[in-house]
C-alpha positions in Angstrom: -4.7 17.0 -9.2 -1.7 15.7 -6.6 -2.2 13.0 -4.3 -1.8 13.9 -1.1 0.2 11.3 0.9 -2.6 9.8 3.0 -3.1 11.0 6.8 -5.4 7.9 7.5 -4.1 6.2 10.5 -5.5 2.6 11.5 -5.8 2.0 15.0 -7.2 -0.5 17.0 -9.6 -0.7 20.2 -10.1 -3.3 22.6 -13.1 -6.1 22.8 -16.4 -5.2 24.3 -17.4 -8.4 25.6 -14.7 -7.2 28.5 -17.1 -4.4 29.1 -20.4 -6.2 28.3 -19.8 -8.5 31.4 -18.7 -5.3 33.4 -22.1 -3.8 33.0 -24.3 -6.8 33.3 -22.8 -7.2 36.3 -23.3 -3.1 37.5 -26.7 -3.5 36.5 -27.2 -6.9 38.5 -25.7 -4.5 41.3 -28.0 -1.5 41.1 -30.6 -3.8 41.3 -29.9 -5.8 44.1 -29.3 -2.5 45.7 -32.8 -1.1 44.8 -34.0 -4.3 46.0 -32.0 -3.9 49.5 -33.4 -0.2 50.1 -37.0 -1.0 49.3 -36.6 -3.7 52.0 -35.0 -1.4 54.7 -37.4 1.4 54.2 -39.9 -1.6 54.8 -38.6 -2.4 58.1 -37.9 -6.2 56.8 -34.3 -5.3 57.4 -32.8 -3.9 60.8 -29.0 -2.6 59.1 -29.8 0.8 60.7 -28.9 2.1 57.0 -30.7 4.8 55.8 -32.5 3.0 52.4 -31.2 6.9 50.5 -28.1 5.6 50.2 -29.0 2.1 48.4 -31.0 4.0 46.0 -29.0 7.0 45.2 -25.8 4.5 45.1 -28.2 2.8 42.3 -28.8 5.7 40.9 -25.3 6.5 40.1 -24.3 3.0 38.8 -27.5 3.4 36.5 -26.3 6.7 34.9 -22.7 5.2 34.5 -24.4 2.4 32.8 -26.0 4.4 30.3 -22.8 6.4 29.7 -20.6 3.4 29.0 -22.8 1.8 27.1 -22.6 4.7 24.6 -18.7 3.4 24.0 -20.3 0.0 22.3 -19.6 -0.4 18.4 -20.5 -2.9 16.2 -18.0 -3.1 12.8 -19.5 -5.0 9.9 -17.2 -6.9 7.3 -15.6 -4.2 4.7 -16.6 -1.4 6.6 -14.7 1.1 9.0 -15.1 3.7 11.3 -13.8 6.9 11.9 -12.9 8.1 15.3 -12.4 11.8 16.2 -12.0 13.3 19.6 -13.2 16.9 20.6 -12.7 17.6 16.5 -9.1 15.7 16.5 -9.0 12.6 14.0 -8.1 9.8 16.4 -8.2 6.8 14.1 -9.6 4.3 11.8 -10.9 0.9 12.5 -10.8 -1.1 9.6 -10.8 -4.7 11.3 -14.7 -6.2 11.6 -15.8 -7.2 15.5 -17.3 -5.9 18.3 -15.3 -3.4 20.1 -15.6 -0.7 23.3 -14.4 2.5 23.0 -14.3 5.9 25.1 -18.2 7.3 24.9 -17.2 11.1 23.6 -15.9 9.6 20.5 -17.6 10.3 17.5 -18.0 7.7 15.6 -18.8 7.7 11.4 -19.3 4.8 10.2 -18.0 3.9 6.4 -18.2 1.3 3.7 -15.4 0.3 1.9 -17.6 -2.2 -0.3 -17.3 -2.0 -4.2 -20.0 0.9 -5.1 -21.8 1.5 -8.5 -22.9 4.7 -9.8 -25.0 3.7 -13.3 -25.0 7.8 -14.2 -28.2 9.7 -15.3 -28.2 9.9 -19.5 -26.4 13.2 -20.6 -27.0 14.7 -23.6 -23.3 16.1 -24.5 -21.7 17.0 -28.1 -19.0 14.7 -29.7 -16.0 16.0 -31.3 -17.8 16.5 -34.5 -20.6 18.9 -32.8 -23.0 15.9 -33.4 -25.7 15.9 -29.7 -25.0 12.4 -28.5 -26.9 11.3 -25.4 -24.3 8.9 -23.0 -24.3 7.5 -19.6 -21.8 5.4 -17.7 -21.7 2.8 -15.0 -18.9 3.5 -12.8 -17.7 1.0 -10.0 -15.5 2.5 -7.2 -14.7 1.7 -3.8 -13.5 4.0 -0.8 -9.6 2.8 0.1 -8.6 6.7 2.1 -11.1 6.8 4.7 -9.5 10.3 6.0 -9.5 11.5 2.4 -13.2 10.4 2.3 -14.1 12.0 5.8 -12.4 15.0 5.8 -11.1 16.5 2.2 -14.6 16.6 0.5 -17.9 17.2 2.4 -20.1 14.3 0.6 -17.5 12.1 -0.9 -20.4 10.1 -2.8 -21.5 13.2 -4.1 -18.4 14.0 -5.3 -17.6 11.1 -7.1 -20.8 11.4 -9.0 -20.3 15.1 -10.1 -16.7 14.4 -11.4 -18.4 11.3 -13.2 -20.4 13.6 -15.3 -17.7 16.3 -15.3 -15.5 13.3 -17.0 -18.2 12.0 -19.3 -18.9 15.2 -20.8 -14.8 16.0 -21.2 -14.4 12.2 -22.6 -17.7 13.1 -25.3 -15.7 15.9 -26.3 -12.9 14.3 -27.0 -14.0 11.4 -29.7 -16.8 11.3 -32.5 -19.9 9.4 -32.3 -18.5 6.9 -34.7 -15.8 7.0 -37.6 -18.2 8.5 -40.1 -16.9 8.5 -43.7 -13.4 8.8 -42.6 -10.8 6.0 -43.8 -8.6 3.9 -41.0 -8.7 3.3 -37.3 -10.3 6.0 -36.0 -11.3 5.9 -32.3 -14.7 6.4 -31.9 -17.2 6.5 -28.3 -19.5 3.5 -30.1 -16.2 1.6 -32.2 -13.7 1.4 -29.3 -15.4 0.5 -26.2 -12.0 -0.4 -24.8 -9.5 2.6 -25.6 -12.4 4.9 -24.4 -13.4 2.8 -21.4 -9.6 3.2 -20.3 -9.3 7.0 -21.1 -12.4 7.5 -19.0 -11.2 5.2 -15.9 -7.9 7.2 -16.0 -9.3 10.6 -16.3 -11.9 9.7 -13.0 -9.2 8.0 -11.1 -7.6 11.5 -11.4 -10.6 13.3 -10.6 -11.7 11.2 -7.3 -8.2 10.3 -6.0 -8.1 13.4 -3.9 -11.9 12.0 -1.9 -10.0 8.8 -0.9 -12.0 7.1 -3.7 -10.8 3.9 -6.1 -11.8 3.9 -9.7 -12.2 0.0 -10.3 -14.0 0.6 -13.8 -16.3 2.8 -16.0 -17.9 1.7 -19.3 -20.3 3.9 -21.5 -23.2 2.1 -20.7 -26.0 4.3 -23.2 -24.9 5.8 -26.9 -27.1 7.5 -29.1 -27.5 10.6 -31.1 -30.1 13.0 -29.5 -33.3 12.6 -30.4 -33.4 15.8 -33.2 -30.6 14.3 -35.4 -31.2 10.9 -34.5 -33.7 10.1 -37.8 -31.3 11.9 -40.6 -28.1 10.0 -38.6 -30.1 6.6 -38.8 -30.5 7.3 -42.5 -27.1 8.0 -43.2 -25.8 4.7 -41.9 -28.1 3.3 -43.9 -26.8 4.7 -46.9 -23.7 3.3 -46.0 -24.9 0.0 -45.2 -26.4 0.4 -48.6 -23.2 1.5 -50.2 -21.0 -1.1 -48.4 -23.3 -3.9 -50.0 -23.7 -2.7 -53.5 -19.4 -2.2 -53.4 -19.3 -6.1 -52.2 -21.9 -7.1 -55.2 -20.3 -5.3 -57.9 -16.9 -6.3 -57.0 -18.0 -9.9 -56.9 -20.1 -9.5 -59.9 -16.9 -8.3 -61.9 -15.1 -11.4 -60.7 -17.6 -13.7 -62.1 -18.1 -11.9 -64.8 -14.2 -12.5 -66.0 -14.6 -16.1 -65.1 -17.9 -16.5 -67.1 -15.5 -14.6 -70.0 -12.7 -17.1 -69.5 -14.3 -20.0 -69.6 -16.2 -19.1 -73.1 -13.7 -18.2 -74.5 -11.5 -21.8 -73.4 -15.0 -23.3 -74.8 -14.8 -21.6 -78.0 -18.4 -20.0 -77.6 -16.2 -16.3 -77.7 -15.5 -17.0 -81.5 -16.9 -14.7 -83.8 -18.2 -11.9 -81.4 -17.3 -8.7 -82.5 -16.1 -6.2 -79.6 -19.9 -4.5 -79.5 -21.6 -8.1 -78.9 -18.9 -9.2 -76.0 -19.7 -5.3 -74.8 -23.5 -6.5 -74.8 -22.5 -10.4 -72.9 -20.6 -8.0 -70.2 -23.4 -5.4 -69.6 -26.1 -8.4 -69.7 -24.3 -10.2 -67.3 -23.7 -7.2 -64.9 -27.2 -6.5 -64.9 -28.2 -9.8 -64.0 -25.7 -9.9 -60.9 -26.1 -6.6 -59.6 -29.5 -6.1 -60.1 -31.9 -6.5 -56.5 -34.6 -8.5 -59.0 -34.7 -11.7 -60.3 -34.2 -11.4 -63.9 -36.4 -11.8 -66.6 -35.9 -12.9 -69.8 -36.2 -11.4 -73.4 -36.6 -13.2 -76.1 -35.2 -11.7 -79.3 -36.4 -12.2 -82.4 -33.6 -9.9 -84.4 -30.4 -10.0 -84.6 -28.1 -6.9 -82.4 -28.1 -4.7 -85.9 -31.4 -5.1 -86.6 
């Protein structure tokens, strides 16, 4: 997707503590007039004023009140609001305070706080064709507010159907783990970093044209799916399995040599025919490799008899 070079426009609007006093003091006015009339329709006053005149003056001032007093906006820290006029974008105010504004603006209020979306658990194939179940936790934060107001209809909504649009491309793209294959392979569970990278990249992309900043997103749940989840489990433990026995026997060989070299520096080695130093060798492999303590047998022959 392009960017579109941003139409947001920031703006500012004057104080409304000027207009707060204005109608405190209107509506210390319409009542002082009320107060007038009822008093000259009483006869307590002799003006010659018809008392109408006090309380439809009131009247006025009271619905002007209530119409100003619509143009009162109160802007929180890290939020702004959008101003349109009659369907024309006016502005943005970004700064936080307490401002007045003309009453037929409508005002939308939006947050421009950082925002996580911890995604629902998808259950998506790898690049193997291996069912994986994944989520993410993605942290954004609107930085366009036009983009956000007027290029998508729900721009939350939006970033939260590209994040599973992007999670299920990213699944796609990498296996589950490297497998039995040999060297750096990137995998979804064995580089948390490469992937975590690829996937902020790919949603920054994806969101940029909602006004919205990708400021992370990390696979937050890996498995297989539930049906290949048991014969999966058992082949890692094969290879857990093989992994240790390949450690043992290579270490076994080693001290098997050394056990070799020094019998031989002592002497012992003398005399043995190449069938009994076959016999020290397997003896000695057996007790190193076996998963059993050994136990010993006592022989009462010799190896020919």
């Amino acid at each position: 997707m392009e960017n579109k070079r941003t139409q947001e426009k920031i703006i500012q609007r004057p104080s409304g503590y000027g207009m707060l006093v204005v109608i405190l003091l209107a509506i210390i006015l319409s009542v002082g007039l009320i107060v007038l009339g009822i008093k000259i329709e009483d006869g307590e006053l002799g003006w010659g004023i018809h008392p109408g005149w006090f309380f439809g003056i009131a009247t006025v001032l009271f619905i002007a009140i209530s119409f100003f007093s619509g143009g009162f906006m109160i802007i929180e820290p890290n939020k702004a609001a959008v101003l349109v006029l009659f369907g024309t974008y006016i502005g943005t105010i970004k700064k936080a305070g307490f401002y007045w504004m003309n009453p037929f603006y409508k005002k939308s209020k939006i947050s421009l706080r950082l925002m996580n979306l911890n995604s629902e658990k998808l259950k998506v194939n790898d690049e193997r064709g291996n069912p994986v179940e994944i989520g993410v936790v993605v942290v954004w934060q609107v930085n366009d507010t036009y983009a956000a107001s007027f290029e998508v209809e729900d721009y939350e909504e939006f970033v939260t159907i590209q994040s599973e649009s992007a999670v299920r491309h990213l699944a796609g793209q990498y296996p589950y783990d490297n497998g039995d294959e040999e060297g750096e392979v990137v995998s979804l569970r064995g580089s948390s970093e490469i992937v975590s990278a690829t996937l902020t990249a790919e949603l920054s992309e994806r969101v940029s044209r909602a006004g919205v900043r990708i400021e992370e997103a990390r696979i937050s749940h890996l498995a297989y799916a539930p049906e290949i989840a048991s014969a999966m489990l058992q082949r890692q433990q094969a290879e857990a399995i093989i992994a240790a026995r390949k450690k043992i026997v290579d270490g076994a060989v080693g001290m098997v040599q050394m056990a070799l070299e020094k019998l031989s520096e002592d002497g012992v080695m003398e005399g043995f025919d190449e069938e009994r130093k076959a016999a020290m060798v397997s003896n000695l492999m057996v007790v190193l490799c076996g998963d059993r303590s050994a136990s010993p047998v006592i022989n009462t022959g010799s190896l020919y008899n």
